[in-house]
C-alpha positions in Angstrom: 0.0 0.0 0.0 1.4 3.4 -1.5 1.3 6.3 1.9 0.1 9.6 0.1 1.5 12.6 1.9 -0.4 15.8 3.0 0.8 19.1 3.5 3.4 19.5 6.2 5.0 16.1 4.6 2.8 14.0 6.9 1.7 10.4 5.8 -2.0 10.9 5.0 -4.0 9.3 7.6 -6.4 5.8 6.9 -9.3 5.2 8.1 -8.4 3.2 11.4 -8.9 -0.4 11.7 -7.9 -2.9 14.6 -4.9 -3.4 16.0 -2.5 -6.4 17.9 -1.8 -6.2 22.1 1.8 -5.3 20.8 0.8 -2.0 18.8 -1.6 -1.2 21.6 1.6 -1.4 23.8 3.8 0.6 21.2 1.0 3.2 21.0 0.7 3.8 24.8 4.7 4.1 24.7 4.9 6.5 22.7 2.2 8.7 23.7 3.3 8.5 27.2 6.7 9.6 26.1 5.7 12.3 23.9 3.1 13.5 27.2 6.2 13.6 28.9 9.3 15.2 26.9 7.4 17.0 24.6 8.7 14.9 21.3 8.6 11.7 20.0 10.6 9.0 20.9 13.4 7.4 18.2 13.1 3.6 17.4 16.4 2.8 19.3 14.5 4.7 22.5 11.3 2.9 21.7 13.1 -0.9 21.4 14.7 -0.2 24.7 11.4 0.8 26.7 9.2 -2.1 25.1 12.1 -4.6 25.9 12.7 -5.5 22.3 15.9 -7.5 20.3 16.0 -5.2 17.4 14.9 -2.1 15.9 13.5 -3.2 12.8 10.5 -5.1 15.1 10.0 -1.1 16.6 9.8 -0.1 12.9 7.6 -3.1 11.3 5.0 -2.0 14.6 4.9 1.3 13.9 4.7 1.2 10.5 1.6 -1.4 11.0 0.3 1.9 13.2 0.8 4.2 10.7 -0.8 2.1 7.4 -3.6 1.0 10.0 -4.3 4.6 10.9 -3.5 5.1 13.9 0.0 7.0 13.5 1.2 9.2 11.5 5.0 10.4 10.3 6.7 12.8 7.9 9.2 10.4 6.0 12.6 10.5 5.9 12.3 13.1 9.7 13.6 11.0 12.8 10.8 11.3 16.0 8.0 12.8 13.9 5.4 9.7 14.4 2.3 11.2 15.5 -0.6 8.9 17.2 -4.0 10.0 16.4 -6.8 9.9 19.0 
């Protein structure tokens, strides 16, 4: 699935459908993170907090988030995914 971007450089968000316990779990990590420094965590930070081997497991979740719609990032721009309420 091709992510069309909006103005700003944002992915264009989906209309949301379920998600896994994991992504639930990645979702409250990083909203909790961003409530708390003001920014968005990187994957390295994110692997590290959910206990995980490697980063590309942080990046296949939130990319899962993101095509699902419940996340959204500006490509190629470290810490810029954005959960949607």
């Amino acid at each position: 699935m091709k992510q069309e971007l909006v103005p700003g450089g944002y992915t264009k968000p989906q209309p949301k459908m379920g998600i896994t316990p994991k992504m639930a779990h990645m979702k409250t990590l990083i909203q909790t993170y961003v409530k708390e420094n003001g920014f968005a965590p990187s994957y390295v930070e994110l692997r590290d907090m959910a206990n995980m081997k490697a980063v590309s497991g942080v990046h296949r979740i939130c990319t899962e988030l993101i095509l699902r719609g419940h996340a959204i990032h500006r490509p190629s721009c470290s810490r810029s995914i954005q959960i949607l309420d």
